[in-house]
N, C-alpha and C positions, 0 to 999 in steps of 0.2 A: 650626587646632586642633593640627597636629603641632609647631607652634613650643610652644603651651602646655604640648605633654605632651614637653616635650625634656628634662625630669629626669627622668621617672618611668621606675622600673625594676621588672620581675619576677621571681622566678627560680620556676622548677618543678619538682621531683626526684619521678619515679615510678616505684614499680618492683611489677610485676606478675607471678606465677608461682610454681611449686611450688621449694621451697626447700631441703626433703630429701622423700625418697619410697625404695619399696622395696617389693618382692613376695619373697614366702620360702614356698617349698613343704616343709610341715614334715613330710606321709607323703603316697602318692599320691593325688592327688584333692582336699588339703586344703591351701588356700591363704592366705597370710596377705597383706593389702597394707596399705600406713600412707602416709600423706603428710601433709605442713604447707604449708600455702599461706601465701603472704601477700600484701598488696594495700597499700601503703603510696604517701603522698604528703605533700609539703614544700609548702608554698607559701609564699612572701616576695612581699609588695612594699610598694614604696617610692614613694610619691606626695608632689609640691612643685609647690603651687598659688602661681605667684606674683600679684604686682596686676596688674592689665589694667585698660588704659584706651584702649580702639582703638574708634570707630564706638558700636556698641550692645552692645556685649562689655567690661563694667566689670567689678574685682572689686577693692574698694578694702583687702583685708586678705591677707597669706598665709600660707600653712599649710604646715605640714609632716604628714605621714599614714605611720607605719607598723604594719604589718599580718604575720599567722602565723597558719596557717591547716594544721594535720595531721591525718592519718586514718591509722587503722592498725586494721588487718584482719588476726587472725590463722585460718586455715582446718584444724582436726588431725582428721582420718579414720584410722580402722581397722574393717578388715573381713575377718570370716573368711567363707570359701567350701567349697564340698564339692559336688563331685559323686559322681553313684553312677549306673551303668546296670546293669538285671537283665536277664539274658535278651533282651539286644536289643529288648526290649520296652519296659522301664520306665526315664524317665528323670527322674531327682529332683536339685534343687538347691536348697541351703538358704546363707545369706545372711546374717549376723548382723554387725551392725556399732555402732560409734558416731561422734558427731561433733560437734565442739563449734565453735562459733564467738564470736572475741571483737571488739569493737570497740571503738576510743577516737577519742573529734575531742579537739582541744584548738585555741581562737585568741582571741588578742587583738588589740586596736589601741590604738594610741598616737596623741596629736593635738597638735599643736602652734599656736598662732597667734603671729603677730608675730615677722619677725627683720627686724631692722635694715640687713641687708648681702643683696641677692639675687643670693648667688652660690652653685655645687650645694654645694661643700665646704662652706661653713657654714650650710648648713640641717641642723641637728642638735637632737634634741629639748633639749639645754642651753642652747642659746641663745635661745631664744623667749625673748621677754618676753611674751606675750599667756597667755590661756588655756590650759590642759594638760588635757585627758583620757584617761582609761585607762579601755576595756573589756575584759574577757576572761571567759571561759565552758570549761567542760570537759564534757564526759559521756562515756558507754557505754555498751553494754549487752554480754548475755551469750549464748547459747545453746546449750543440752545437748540432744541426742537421741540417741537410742538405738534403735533398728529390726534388726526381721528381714524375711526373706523368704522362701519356698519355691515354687518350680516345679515342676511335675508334668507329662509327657508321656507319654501313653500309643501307640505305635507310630504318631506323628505324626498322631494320630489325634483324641485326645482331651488337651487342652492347658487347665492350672489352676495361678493363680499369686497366693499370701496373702501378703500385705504386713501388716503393725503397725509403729505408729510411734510412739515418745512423745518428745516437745517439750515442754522446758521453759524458757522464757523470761524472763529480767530485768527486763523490762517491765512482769510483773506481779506481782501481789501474791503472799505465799507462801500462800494459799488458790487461787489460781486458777493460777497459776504453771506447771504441766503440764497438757498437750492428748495424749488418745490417739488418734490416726488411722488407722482399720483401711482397708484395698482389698481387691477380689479380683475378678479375671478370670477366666473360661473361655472355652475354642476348641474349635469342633469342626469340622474337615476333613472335611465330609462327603462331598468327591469323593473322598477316601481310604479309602470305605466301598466292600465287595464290586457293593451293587447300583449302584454309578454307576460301573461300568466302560463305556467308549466311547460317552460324552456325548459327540455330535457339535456341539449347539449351546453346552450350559455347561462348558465344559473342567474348574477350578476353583471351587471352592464353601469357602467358610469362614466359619462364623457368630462371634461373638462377643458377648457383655456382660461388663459391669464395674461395679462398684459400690465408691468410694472417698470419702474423707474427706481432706482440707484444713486447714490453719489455717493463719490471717494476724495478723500481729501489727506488721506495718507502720504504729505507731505512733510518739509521741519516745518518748525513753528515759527524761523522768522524767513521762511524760503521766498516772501515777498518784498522784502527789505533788500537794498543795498546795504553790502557790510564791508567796515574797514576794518582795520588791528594796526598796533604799535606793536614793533620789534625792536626795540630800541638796542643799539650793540649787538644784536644778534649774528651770531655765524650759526653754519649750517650744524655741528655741534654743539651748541645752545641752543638752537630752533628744534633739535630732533633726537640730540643723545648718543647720536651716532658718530664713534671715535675712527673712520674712516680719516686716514694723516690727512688728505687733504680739504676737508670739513673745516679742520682751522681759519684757513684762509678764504672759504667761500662764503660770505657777507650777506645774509636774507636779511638785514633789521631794517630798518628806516632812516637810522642816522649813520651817516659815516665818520668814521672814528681817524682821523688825521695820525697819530703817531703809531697807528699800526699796533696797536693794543687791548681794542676794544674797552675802553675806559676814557673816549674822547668826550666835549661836553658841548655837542653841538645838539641843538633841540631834533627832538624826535617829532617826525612827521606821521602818516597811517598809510597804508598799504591796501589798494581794493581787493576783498576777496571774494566778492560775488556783485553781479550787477543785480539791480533791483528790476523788479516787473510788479506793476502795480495791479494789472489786469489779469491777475491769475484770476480762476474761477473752478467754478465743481467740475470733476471727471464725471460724467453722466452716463448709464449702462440702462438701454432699454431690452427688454427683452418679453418676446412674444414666445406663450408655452402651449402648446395643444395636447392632451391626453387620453387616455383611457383606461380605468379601472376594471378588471374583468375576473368572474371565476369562471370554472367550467365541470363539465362530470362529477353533476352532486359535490360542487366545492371541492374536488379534491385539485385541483391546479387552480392555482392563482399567480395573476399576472398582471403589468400595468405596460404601459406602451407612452413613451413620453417624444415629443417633436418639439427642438426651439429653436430661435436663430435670436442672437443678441449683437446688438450695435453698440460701442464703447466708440463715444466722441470725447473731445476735449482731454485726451489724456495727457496726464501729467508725467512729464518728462526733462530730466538733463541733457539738451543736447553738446557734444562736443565745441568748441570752440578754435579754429585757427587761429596759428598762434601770433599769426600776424595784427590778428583782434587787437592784442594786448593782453595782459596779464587782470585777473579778476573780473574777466567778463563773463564765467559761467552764470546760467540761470535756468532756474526751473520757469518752464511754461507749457504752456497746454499745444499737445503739437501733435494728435494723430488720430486717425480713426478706425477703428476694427471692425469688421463683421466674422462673428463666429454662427454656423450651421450644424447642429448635431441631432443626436437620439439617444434615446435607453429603451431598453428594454431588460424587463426582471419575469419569469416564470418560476414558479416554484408547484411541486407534487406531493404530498403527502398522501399515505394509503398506511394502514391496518391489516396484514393476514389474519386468515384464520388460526394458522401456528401461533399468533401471540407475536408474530415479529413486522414494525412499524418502523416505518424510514420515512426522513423527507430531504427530497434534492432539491435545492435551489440555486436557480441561474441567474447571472445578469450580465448584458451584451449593452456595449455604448463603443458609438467613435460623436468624433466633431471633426471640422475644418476651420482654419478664419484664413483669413483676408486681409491685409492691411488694403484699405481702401481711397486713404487720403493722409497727406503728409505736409506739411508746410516746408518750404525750400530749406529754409536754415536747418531743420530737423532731419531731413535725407541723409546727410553724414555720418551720422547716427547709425544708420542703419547699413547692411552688405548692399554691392549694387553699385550702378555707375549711373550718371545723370541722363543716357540712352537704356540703359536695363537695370530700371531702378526695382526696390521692394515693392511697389504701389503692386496690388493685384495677387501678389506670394505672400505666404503664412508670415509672420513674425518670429516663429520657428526653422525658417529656410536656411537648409546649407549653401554657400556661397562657392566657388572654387571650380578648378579645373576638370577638364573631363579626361579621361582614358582610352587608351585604344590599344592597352595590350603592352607589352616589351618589343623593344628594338630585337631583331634576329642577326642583325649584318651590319656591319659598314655601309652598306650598299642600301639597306634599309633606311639608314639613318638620311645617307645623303639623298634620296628621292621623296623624302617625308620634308615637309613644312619645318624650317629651322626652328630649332629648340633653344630656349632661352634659360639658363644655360645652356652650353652645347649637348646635342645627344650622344648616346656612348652605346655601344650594344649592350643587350640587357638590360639597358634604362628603359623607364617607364616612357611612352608615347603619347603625348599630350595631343589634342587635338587643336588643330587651328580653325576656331568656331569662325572667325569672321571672316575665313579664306584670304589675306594677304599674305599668305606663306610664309609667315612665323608665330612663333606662339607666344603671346607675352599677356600680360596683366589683362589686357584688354578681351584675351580669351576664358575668363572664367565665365561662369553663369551659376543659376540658379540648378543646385541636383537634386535636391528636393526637399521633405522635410521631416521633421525628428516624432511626428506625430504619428501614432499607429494608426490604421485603418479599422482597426477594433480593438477594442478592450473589453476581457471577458471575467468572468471570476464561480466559481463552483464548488459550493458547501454541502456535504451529503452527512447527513443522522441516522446511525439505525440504533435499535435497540431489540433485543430477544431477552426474555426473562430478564436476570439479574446484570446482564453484560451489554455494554455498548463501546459503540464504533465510531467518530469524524472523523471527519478529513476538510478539509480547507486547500482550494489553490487558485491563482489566478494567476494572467500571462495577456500579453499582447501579439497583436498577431499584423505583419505589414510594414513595419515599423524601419527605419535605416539608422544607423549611428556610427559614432566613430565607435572603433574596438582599439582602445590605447594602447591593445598586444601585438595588433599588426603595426605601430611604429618601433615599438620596443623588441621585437623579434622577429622582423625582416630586413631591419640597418643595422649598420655599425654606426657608433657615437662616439666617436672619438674616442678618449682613453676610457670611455665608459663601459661598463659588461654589454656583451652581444646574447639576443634569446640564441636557440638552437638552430631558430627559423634559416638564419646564413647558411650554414650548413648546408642546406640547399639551395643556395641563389645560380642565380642564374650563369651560365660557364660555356663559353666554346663547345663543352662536352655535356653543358647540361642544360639544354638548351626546350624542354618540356617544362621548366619551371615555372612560377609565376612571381618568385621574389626575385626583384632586380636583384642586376650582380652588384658586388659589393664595392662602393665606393665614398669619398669623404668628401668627394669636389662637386657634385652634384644635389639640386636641388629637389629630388624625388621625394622628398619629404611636405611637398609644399600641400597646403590642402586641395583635395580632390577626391575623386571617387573612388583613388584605390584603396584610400585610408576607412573608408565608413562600407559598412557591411549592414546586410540584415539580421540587426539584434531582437528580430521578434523572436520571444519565450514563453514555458508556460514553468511556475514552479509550483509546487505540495508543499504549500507554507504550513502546512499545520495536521498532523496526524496523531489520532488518539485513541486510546484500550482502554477502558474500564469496569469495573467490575465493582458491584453495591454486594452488598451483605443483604440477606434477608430481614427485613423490621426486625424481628421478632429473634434473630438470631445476636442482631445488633442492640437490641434489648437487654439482654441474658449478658452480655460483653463490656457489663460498665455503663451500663443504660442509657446507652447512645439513642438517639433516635434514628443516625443513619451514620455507614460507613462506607465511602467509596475508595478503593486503590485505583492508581490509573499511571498509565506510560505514555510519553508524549512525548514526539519529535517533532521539530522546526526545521523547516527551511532543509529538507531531506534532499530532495532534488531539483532538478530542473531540467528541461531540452531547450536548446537550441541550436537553430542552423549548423551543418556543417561547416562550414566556412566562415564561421564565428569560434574564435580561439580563446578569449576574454575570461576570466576568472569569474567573473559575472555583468551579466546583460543589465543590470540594475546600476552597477558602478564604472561608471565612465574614465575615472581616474585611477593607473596603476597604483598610485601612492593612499587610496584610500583600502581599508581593508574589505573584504567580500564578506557578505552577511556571513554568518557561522552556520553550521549545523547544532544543533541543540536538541541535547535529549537528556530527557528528567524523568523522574520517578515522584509521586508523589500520594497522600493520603487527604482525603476529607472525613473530617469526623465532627459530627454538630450533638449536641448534648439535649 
């Protein structure tokens, strides 16, 4: 393969960073700052496919491919500032700013087929004799806002801070075109209050809520537009490159070519490839946060305590189209609504012996839920479910599919059980008939639940003794159900494809304790359901670490370092889960992706 790609070239120019900028204090207190970003990127390249004819590696035609690919991003902020304290008491700070952002892509490609001489110099698009195509596309978008803020402090006591925002975005229409997003915070330090002088158990106390608004508009930039395209003489081969024999003959262009050549000269018409919606508008995310900030035992544990639930309306969404629609009637519109309900919680310990040896443990516990809560008719399809047991009410994360009841034992089993769609076999999976008309078919799947864990936890521990220290790092979920890709791959057979080991024990006349069906190719036990997903909750030791510092004063004498640490570190050491979890790992859902690694290093710090 690197003999093949021994012409092809890339070149990459990126540059990233503020460009001009500036703070100007114009009376005391009252500050002006401005800056322009920018985020720009070049891409070339240059690809020369020649013929190959080696073994199973043909390619009887060759190509020339050039390619241009830019971004540009410009970022202009201005913000003025002001503070004001009264009385030692009152502290006020107001915020007023704007900021626009602009984007452009632009890129084409050039294609060449047939040159006569394959050498690099004369692979040039003037020299083909074959086929020539040219793509290229440009867009952009825009974005204006405009925001204040204010903060309020009362003797570190009582803390409030109003945000307004107004966005207005290119993306949309000039009816929907601006979103106003209000926020507002409050704190109240209530160890800061007279009666909570000499709390021996809660040192610190700090309450908090918030209540903010969002928008998303992470859509394309002409996703409001109806779009057409010329393909004029196009076959499916021309349209996509793909030398599949009968691509020749299958016509996507717009004109039809009479002598069966594609070289007819009937005028080119367009082709719709998206319908327009002119009422798009902002995805809007409200979210209400309530908290708490706490220490305890002379500050040695610290911890916050956090409560939200967030509503997400008007999301922006491709819904599927029936094909009976027609062709080019997808479109983005705003089609759903979410409610998510969670927490956090973080504790952390810190303590000093008298031996000289100091550690600190720190935890943190979170789960959520949501809801899909409202759906527009067209956009249901979209989603798992049927128009009697639709998603409205189940996470957006739900498994959809069959339930289980075990393996057939008998003939006799089979024939007293609700008819299987395919037929049942002994040792096939037993599908349940949810809706009792004593067969089981499409209409018996349901909702099995969903991919979200019921907690999520994570735990970092530091110690130190004299010259030598110790972390560790791990975190894991706990509740949680997924597919395990290894119970499809190692309890079927796939045709001419490898079998895991899992067969070996299927299910048999004589083996009849099993819980992998018995083995066959005509049955549909493979369909989704609940024997395929298992509880993938885990915990792993993402991160373990030895170190060892030098004395100053020994690291002195050594080349006059001022410090020198050695240290050993391993990644991703281990992991537990469930027995009944066979999977290579809980984190990667697809056999064909690789499993994190184990990684262990050695390594030196040394600062001068």
């Amino acid at each position: 393969m690197q003999y093949l790609n021994r012409w092809d070239n890339t070149d990459r120019t990126t540059f990233f960073g503020n460009i001009w900028g500036g703070e100007f204090d114009i009376i005391e207190n009252l500050t002006f700052r401005t800056s322009l970003g920018l985020d720009y990127s070049d891409f070339n390249r240059r690809d020369i496919e020649t013929k190959v004819n080696n073994g199973f590696i043909t390619r009887g035609n060759n190509r020339l491919i050039h390619g241009n690919s830019k971004f540009t991003s410009l970022v202009f902020t201005n913000t003025l500032s002001y503070q004001l304290e009264l009385n030692e008491k009152h502290k006020i700070g107001v915020l007023l700013g704007t900021e626009s952002i602009s984007d452009d892509s632009q890129n084409f490609t050039a294609q060449a087929d047939g040159f006569a001489v394959e050498n690099e110099s004369f692979f040039q698009l003037d020299a083909a004799t074959g086929a020539r195509t040219n793509t290229g596309s440009s867009t952009g978008s825009r974005l204006l806002s405009q925001f204040g803020k204010i903060n309020y402090g009362y003797e570190d006591r009582y803390l409030a801070s109003f945000t307004l925002r107004r966005d207005g975005s290119s993306r949309f229409g000039a009816e929907n075109r601006y979103g106003i997003f209000p926020a507002a915070t409050v704190g109240w330090r209530i160890s800061n209050e007279e009666f909570w002088n000499d709390n021996e158990i809660v040192n610190s106390l700090k309450f908090r809520a918030g209540y903010g608004e969002v928008g998303n508009q992470t859509i394309g930039d002409v996703a409001r537009f109806g779009l057409f395209e010329s393909r004029y003489g196009a076959n499916q081969l021309q349209a996509t490159g793909d030398t599949f024999f009968f691509n020749t003959f299958y016509n996507v262009g717009t004109a039809y070519d009479l002598n069966g050549n594609n070289t007819g000269n009937l005028p080119s018409g367009f082709v719709s490839i998206q319908a327009a919606n002119a009422g798009l508008k902002w995805e809007t995310t409200k979210e209400i946060n309530l908290g708490l900030d706490f220490t305890l035992f002379n500050n040695n544990v610290v911890g916050s305590f956090d409560y939200f639930t967030r509503e997400t309306s008007d999301i922006l969404t491709i819904p599927p189209i029936a094909s009976a629609v027609g062709e080019g009637q997808l479109r983005t519109l705003n089609g759903a609504t979410t409610q998510v309900k969670g927490w956090e919680l973080s504790l952390g310990y810190s303590k000093t012996l008298d031996n000289g040896l100091s550690f600190t443990v720190a935890t943190n516990f979170g789960a959520f839920k949501d809801e899909i809560t409202e759906l527009p008719a067209e956009v249901v399809s979209a989603f798992p479910g049927t128009v009697d047991n639709s998603i409205i009410g189940h996470s957006q994360f739900s498994i959809y599919g069959y339930k289980s009841d075990g393996l057939f034992q008998s003939q006799a089993d089979v024939d007293n059980s609700p008819t299987q769609v395919p037929a049942g076999r002994p040792g096939g999976i037993k599908f349940k008939d949810l809706d009792g008309n004593g067969s089981v078919g499409v209409e018996d799947r349901d909702f099995l639940g969903t991919t979200l864990p019921d907690l999520e936890y994570g735990i970092r521990i530091d110690m130190a003794y004299k010259d030598f220290d110790v972390s560790l790092f791990g975190s894991g979920v706990a509740g949680r159900i997924g597919q395990d890709p290894y119970i499809f791959w190692n309890n079927f057979v796939q045709g001419r494809e490898n079998a895991g080991l899992g067969v070996l024990d299927a299910w048999s006349p004589t083996n009849t304790g099993s819980s992998i069906p018995s083995l066959t190719l005509a049955n549909n036990d493979t369909r989704t359901s609940d024997y395929l997903f298992r509880n993938n909750s885990y915990f792993k030791l993402r991160n373990l670490q030895f170190g060892y510092s030098l004395p100053e004063e020994l690291a002195n004498k050594l080349g006059g370092m001022t410090s020198c640490r050695v240290y050993f570190q391993g990644e991703n050491l281990f992991w537990i889960t469930p027995s009944d979890y066979i999977g290579a790992d809980p984190e990667r859902t697809d056999v064909n992706r690789i499993p994190v690694p184990t990684t262990l290093s050695l390594g030196l710090n040394i600062n001068f």
